[in-house]
N, C-alpha and C positions, 0 to 999 in steps of 0.2 A: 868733614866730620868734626874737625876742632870747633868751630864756632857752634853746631846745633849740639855739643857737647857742651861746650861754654854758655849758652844761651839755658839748655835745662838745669844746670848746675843753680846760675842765678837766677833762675823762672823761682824755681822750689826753695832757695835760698831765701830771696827777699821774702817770700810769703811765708816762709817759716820764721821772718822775723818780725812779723806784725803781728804785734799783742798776743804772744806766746803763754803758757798755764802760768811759767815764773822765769825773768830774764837770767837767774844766772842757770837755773838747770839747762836753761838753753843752750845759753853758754858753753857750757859743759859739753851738752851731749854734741854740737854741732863744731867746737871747738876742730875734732880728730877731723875731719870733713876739709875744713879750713886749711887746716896744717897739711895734708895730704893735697889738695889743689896746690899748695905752695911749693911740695917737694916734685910734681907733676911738672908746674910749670919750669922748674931752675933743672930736668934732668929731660926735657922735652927735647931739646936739639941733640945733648950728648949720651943718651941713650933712649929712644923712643922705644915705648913699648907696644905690643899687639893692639890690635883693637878689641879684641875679647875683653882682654883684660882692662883697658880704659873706660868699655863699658860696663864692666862689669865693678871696677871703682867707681861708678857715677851712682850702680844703684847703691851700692852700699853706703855712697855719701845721701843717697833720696832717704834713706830708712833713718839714718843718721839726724837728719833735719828733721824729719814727721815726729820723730822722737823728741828732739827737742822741743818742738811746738807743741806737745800736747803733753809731752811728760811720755815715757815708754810703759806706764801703768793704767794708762788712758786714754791711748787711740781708741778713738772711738768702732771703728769696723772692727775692734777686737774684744771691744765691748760687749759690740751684735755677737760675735762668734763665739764669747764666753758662755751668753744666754742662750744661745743655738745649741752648742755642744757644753753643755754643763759642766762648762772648765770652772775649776775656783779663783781663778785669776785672770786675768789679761794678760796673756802669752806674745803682744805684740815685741817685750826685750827679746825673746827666744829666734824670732827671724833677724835681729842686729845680731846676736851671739853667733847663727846659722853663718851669716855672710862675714861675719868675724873670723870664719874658718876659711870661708868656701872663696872669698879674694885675695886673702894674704896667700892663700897656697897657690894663684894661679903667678900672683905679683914672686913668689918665692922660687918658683919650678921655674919661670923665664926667666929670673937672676940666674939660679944654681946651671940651669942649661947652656944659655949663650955667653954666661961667663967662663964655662969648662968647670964647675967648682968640684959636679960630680957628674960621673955621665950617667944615660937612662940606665933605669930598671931598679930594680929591690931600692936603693940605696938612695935614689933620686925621690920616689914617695914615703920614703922611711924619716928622711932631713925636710923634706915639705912639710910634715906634717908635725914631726918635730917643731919646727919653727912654727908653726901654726898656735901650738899647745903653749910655746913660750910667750906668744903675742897676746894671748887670749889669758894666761895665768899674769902677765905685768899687767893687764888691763883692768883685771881684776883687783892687784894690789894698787893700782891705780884710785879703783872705786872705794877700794877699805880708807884710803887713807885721806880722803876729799870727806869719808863721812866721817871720822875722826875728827877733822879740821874743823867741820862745816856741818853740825848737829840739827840744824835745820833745812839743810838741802839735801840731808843723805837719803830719806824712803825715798822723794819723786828723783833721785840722781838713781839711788842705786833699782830704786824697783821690785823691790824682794816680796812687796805686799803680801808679807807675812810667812816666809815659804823660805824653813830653816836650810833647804838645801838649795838657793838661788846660786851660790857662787859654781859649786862641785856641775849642775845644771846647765850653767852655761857656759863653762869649758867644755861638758862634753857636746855641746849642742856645735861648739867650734870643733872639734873631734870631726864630728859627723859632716861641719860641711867641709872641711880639710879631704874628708874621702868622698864625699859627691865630688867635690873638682877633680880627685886626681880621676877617678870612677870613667866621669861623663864626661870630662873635657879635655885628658890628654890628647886624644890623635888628634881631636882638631886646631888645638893649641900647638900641638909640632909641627903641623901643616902651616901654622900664621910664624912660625918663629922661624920653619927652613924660606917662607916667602919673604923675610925682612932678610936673610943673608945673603 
């Protein structure tokens, strides 16, 4: 599993780095992708996590990189779907922001579980999602403060293509996937985490 995990990580990786919209937005947006493969590999022996969840950070680093390569305001397949469904925008940020929820809460619930932080029920999807909302709001000031710095990389970084409520939108778009994982994917994530004990 590790290596066809490692193998598509850098399939989509390299080709997300030849001749991209603009190198530093690339930058940017594939930077968190990077950083997370790094924290992956230094906590792979001394806590390995699910395979859910390792798959489940590969795609959120694929979305991660397509974004980078083309900017999040101009994947093209979102382009098509903009003029399909007569959206006024290119909704391709809205599935980064979705999986901004929808991993951190799986990567949070098998911390908070097999550490003992909190045990199931109410209290276990109340701090998942918690922590979701706090990832998803520093990412945000994140983005405010890169377009403050950097007045020419902030519309293709931040994405907002015009649309005064982008930030408030993709918090709650992390909201929504915080509750599809807890939703759809607890019992089979307690099944992978009592099979790693």
């Amino acid at each position: 599993m590790k290596a066809l995990w490692l193998l598509l990580f850098f399939t989509v990786f390299l080709w997300s780095a030849i001749a991209p919209k603009d190198y530093f937005t690339w930058m940017l947006e594939v930077a968190p992708a990077v950083i997370g493969l790094g924290i992956l590999g230094l906590t792979y022996r001394s806590f390995r996590l699910t395979t859910l969840v390792y798959w489940m950070i590969l795609a959120h680093c694929i979305i991660l990189m397509i974004g980078g390569h083309y900017t999040y305001a101009e994947v093209p397949l979102f382009d098509y779907l903009k003029e399909v469904f007569g959206w006024s925008r290119n909704n391709y940020d809205k599935v980064g922001h979705l999986f901004q929820g929808l991993v951190p809460a799986l990567v949070a619930r098998e911390i908070f579980i097999r550490k003992e932080v909190v045990k199931a029920g109410a209290w276990l999807h109340f701090l998942t999602v918690c922590c979701c909302l706090a990832i998803s709001a520093f990412y945000e000031l994140i983005e405010w403060c890169i377009a403050v710095l950097s007045a020419e990389a902030a519309e293709s970084f931040l994405g907002t293509q015009g649309y005064s409520w982008d930030t408030q939108s993709d918090m709650a778009y992390a909201l929504v996937g915080a509750i599809i994982a807890i939703a759809l994917f607890s019992r089979y994530h307690d099944r992978l985490i009592r099979a790693l004990a």
